[in-house]
C-alpha positions in Angstrom: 108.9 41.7 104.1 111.7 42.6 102.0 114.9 45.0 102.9 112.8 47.9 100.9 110.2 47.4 102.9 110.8 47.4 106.3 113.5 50.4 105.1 110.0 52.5 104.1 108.4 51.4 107.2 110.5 52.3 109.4 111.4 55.7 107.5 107.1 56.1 107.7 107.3 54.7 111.8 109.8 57.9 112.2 107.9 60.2 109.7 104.8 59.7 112.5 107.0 60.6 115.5 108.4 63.3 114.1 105.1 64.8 113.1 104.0 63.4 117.0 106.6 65.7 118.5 105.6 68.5 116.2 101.6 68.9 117.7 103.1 68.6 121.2 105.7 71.2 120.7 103.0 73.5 119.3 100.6 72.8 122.2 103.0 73.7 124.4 103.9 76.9 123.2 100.4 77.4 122.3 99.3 77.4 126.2 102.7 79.1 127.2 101.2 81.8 124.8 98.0 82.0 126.5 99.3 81.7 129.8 101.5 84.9 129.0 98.2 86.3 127.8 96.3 85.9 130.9 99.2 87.1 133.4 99.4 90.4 130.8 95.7 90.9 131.0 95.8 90.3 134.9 98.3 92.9 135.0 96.0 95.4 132.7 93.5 94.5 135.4 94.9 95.5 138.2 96.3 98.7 136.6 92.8 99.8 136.7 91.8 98.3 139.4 94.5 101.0 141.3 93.8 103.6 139.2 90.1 103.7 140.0 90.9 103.6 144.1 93.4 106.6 143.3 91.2 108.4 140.9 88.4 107.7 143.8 91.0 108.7 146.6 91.2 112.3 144.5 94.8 112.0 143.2 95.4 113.5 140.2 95.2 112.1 136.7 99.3 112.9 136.3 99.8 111.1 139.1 97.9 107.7 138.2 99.1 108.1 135.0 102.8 107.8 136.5 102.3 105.0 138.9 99.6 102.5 136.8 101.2 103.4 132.8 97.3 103.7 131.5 96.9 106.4 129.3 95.3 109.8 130.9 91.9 108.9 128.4 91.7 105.6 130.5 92.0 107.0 133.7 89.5 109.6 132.9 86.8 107.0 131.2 87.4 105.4 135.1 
């Protein structure tokens, strides 16, 4: 193998790690994205999951609006 060569293999060996380390970093932050996904719909969840036991519990729609954040059309849709 001449000087040329190996100079273009090894340019094309690090070429292919660098493209390697590229899909991993963008798995990564792919399932760090749908990890913060999940925890932010577990956190819509419970919201209503509250608001429906203080809606049931006869508190007023102000007042579940205050403690959960949903919007008063949510609560009353509950």
């Amino acid at each position: 193998m001449t000087k040329d060569e190996l100079s273009a293999y090894y340019r094309h060996l690090d070429n292919i790690v660098i493209l390697r380390d590229n899909i991993f970093t963008e798995r990564a932050e792919g399932r760090a994205e749908g990890k913060a996904e999940s925890r932010t719909e577990g956190a819509i969840n419970k919201s209503i999951e509250i608001a429906r036991d203080m809606k049931n519990d006869g508190l007023p729609v102000e007042m579940i609006t205050k403690y959960t954040g949903l919007p008063v059309s949510d609560i009353e849709k509950l």
